[in-house]
VOSEZA-756239 format. One record per residue (C-alpha): x, y, z; residue in one letter. Coordinates in steps of 0.2 Angstrom, whole numbers, plus 5000, padded with zeros to 4 digits. Example, Ala and Ser with C-alpha at 12.3 -4.5 7.8 and 13.67 -1.06 7.14 Angstrom:
2
506249785039a/506849955036s/
***
This chain:
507
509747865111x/510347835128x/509447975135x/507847925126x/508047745133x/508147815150x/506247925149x/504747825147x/504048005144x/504748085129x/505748255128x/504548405124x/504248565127x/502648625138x/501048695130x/500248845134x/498748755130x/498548625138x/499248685152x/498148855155x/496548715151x/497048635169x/497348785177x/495548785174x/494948635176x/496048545189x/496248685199x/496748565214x/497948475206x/499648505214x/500548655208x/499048765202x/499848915208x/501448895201x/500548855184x/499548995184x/501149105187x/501949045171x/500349075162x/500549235167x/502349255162x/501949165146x/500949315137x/501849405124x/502149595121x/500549605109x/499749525122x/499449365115x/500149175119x/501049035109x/502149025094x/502149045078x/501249175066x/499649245070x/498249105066x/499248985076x/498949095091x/497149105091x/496848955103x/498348945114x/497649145118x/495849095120x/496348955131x/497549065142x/496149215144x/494849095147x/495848995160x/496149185169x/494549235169x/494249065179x/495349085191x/494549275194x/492849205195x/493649075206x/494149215219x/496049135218x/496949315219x/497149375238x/497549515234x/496649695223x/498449715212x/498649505211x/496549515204x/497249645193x/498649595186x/497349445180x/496049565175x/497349675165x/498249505157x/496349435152x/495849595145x/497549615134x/497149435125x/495049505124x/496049645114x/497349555107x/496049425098x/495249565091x/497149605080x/497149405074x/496649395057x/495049405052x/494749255042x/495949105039x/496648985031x/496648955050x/498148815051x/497548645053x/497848585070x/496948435079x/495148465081x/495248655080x/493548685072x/492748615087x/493948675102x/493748875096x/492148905096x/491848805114x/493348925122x/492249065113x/490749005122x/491648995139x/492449155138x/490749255137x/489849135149x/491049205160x/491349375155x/489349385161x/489649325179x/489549465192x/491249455200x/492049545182x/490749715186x/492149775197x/493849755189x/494449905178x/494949805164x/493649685161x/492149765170x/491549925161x/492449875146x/491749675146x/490549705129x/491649765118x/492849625124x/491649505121x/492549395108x/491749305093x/492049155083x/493049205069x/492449185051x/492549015044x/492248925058x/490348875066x/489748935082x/489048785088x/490148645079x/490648605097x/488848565104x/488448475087x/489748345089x/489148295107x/487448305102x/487848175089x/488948065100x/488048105116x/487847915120x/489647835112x/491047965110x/492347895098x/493947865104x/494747975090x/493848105100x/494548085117x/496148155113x/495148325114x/493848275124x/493748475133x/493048545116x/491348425120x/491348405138x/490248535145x/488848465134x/489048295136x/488348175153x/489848115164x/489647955160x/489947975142x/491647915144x/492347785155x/493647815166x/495347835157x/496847705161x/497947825162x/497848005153x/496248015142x/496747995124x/498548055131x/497948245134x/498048345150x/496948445143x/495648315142x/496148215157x/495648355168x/493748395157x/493448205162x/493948235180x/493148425180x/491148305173x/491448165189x/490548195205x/491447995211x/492948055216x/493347855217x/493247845198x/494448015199x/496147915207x/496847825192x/496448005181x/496948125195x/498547995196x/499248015179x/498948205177x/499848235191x/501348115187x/501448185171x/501548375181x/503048305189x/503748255173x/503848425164x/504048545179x/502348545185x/501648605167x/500848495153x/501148465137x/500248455122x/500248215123x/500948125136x/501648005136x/502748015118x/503847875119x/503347795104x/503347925092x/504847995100x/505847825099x/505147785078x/505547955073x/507247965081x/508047775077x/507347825060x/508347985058x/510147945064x/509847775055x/510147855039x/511847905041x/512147745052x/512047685068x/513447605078x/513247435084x/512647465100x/511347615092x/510747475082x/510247345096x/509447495106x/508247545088x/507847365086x/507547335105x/506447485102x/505247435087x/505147255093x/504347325107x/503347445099x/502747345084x/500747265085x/500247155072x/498547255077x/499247405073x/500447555082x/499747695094x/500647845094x/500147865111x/499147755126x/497447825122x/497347855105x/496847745089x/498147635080x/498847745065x/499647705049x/501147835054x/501847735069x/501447565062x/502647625045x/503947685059x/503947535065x/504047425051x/505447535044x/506347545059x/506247375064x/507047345044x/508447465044x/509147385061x/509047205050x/507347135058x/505747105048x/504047135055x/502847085045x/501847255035x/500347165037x/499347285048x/499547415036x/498347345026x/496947415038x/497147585031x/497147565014x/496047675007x/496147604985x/497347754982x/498247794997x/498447755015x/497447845028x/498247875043x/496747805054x/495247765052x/494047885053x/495148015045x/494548175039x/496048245031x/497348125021x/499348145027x/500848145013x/502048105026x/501147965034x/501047875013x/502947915012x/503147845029x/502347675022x/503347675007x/504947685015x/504447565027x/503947425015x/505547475004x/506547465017x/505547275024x/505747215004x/507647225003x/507447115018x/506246995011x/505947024992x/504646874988x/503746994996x/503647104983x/502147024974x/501147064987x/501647234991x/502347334976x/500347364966x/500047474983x/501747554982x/501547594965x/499747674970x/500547774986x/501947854973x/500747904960x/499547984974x/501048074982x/501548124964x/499848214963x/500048304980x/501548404977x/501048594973x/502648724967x/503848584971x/503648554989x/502348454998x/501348515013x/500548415027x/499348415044x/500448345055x/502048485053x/501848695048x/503348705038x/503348615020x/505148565023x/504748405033x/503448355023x/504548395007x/506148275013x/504948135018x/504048145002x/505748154990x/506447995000x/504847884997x/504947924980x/506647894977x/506447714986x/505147684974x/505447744955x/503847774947x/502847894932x/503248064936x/504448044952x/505848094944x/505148264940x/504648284957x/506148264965x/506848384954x/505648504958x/505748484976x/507748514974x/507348664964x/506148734978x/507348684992x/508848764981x/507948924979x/507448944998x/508848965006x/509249115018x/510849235015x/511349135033x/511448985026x/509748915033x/508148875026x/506448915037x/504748965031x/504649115047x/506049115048x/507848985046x/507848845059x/509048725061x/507748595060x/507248625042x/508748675037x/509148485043x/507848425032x/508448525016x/510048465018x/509648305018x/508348335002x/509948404992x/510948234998x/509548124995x/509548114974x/511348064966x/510848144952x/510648324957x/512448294962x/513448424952x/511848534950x/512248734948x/512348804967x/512048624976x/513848604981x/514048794990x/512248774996x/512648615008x/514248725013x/513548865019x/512248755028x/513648655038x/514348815041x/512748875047x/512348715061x/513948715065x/513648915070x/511848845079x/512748705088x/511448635103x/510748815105x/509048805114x/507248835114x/506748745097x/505648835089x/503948735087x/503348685070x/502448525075x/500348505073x/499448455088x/498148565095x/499348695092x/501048695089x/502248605098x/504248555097x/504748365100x/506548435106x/507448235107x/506948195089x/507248365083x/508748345089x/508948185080x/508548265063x/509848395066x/511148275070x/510948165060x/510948305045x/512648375050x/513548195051x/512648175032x/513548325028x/514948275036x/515148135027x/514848205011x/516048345011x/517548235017x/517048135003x/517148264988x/518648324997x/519448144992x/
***
């Protein structure tokens, strides 16, 4: 926490993404050519990039081929083998792309309908330029590189979206401003304060559509400070502070802070906390998530702030996370249950006025749970979304919750690996975190068949992982991304539960 106190950015890993998006479009930036190295050195052995299983590859690839191909068009290599080398990592991804699957479920990551299809388009725009005639692995070969957009997506959602907001482009859309920008006039949006809608990626589209370089400085200001930050790369938002800080106070809460952690959380979310409502990020809409955080965080650490702007995205059934939501979230509805919980055991004449929504929340999150666990757009594994969904339940007893639970302890009790671990692709000592802390949650699965060995062999099993590095990344933005302080957070505060517990049936 101390650490945390000390970055006004946020730990987290760099994107391949965002970061191939201004190789192309910020080319002067400083450090272009060290970026474009570790694109290079980013590609995978099949020849794609990112993480994760292959639909989650699709736009970190396109993104990385088409940011090459710039830089070829561009002239950038000095040299024939440097061209090639370019020319024979652009056509491997051409290749590669044709492997990925051919139809979905494609995952659902911010904005990805529109942002596909645009890198489509800007691929074969550029695979038509003259300069790729020459090269041996792009020129004779080009055509039957050409890539497509894949099934289940629509070929010109990108240039239907700035056609409709062609004069006032929503803020919810700034965070991927890249997808729309070629078809959109440069004064569509005003210049940023800061990072527009906290992304590189779209930071450096907004600089890319300026011809005043006067209204470039404060733009060109932040990308470039937030190079310096991670290394001269980007990642996938900048800066995340305020999730970062939410998340993690919330985590290592649970099995309790020390005095002095507790006067840093509530320093934290009386800071953070807007009676207009929370942004996850400087650029971005307030959300129901972050305003939850901060509620519950500001209540575990003994002050109450007031649940009031919550009310803004109530939706007669459920929360929605912002407004304007497409696509509902289970984990931002348990988020505001635990939060006004945790605010009524701190001022229960509230309760009148709160408990008819909670009671809404629990039956909704009730009807979202499918084979016992619960799934959700902001994480790939159905872990997270599981553990938050069992705890808002259980801080708020209602028809059916009870089952629910058990089902999700029956899931997470059949899903462990022969390691110890739990992990949809694969065990991770971040889900396994949060099925430990799902088998700890419930008193009464205390004594269930299997529980008491399971929680052993997954202390065991961090123990074994200790701090080991990189993360994998299992967190949705515009691909997948890994958040390694509050990570971290969850993992810690999962071995000190399990500490606690096993010294506690050992007495």
């Amino acid at each position: 926490m101390a650490d945390i106190d000390a970055d006004p950015w946020g730990s987290v890993d760099a994107s391949v993404y965002e970061t191939a998006r201004v190789v192309s479009l910020a080319p002067d930036l400083d450090g272009h050519t060290a970026r474009l190295g570790w694109l290079l050195d980013q590609q995978s052995p099949d020849s794609t990039w990112g993480e994760g299983p292959a639909p989650y590859r699709l736009l970190p690839t396109l993104s990385a081929v088409e940011a090459l191909l710039v830089a070829i068009a561009r002239k950038e290599a000095a040299t024939i083998p440097a061209r090639n080398r370019l020319a024979a990592a652009a056509a491997g991804g051409l290749a590669a792309l044709r492997t990925l699957p051919a139809e979905g479920p494609w995952p659902d990551t911010a904005a990805i309908e529109v942002l596909v299809p645009s890198l489509v388009a800007r691929i074969n725009h550029l695979l038509d330029r003259p300069v790729m005639g020459g090269l041996p692995h792009l020129g004779a070969h080009s055509r039957g590189a050409r890539p497509s957009v894949p099934p289940g997506f629509r070929s010109a959602r990108h240039e239907e979206i700035a056609q409709r907001y062609r004069i006032d482009l929503p803020v919810k859309l700034h965070h991927t401003f890249e997808g729309v920008a070629w078809h959109l006039p440069g004064d569509a949006v005003p210049a940023p304060d800061g990072l527009l809608g906290s992304s590189p990626a779209a930071t450096a589209a907004w600089l890319a559509s300026q011809t005043d370089p006067a209204q470039c400085e404060q733009a060109r200001a932040a990308l470039s400070a937030t190079a310096r930050r991670y290394d001269g790369l980007l990642p996938e938002a900048a800066p995340i502070r305020t999730v970062e800080r939410l998340w993690t106070a919330a985590a290592l809460a649970r099995p309790g802070l020390p005095p002095a952690g507790r006067a840093t959380a509530k320093a934290w979310a009386h800071d953070i906390y807007d009676p207009a409502g929370v942004r996850g990020a400087p650029g971005l809409l307030p959300d129901v998530d972050d305003t939850a955080m901060a509620v519950q965080v500001a209540a575990v650490t003994g002050a109450a702030c007031d649940p009031a702007p919550l009310a803004a995205f109530w939706a007669s059934t459920h929360y929605r996370c912002y407004i304007g939501e497409d696509t509902g979230s289970v984990t931002a509805n348990a988020h505001a249950i635990q939060a006004l919980a945790a605010h009524l055991r701190l001022r229960p004449d509230a309760r009148p006025v709160h408990h008819p929504r909670m009671d809404l929340v629990s039956n909704w999150l009730v009807g979202q749970q499918t084979d016992g666990v619960w799934t959700d757009k902001w994480h790939a594994s159905p872990y997270y979304a599981t553990e938050r969904c069992v705890r808002a339940l259980l801080d708020h007893d209602g028809p059916g919750t009870r089952h629910a639970v058990q089902k999700a302890v029956d899931r997470v009790l059949g899903g462990q690996h022969a390691d110890g671990t739990w992990g949809i692709w694969g065990g991770t000592a971040e889900e396994t975190a949060y099925a430990v802390k799902i088998l700890l949650a419930d008193p009464a699965t205390f004594g269930r068949p299997g529980r008491d060995s399971a929680l052993r062999h997954a202390a065991q099993a961090l123990d074994e992982w200790g701090t080991r590095s990189p993360l994998p990344a299992l967190w949705h933005d515009k691909t997948l991304y890994a958040p390694t302080a509050m990570i971290r957070a969850e993992v810690l505060a999962a071995r000190e539960l399990l500490t606690q517990h096993l010294e506690g049936a050992a007495l």
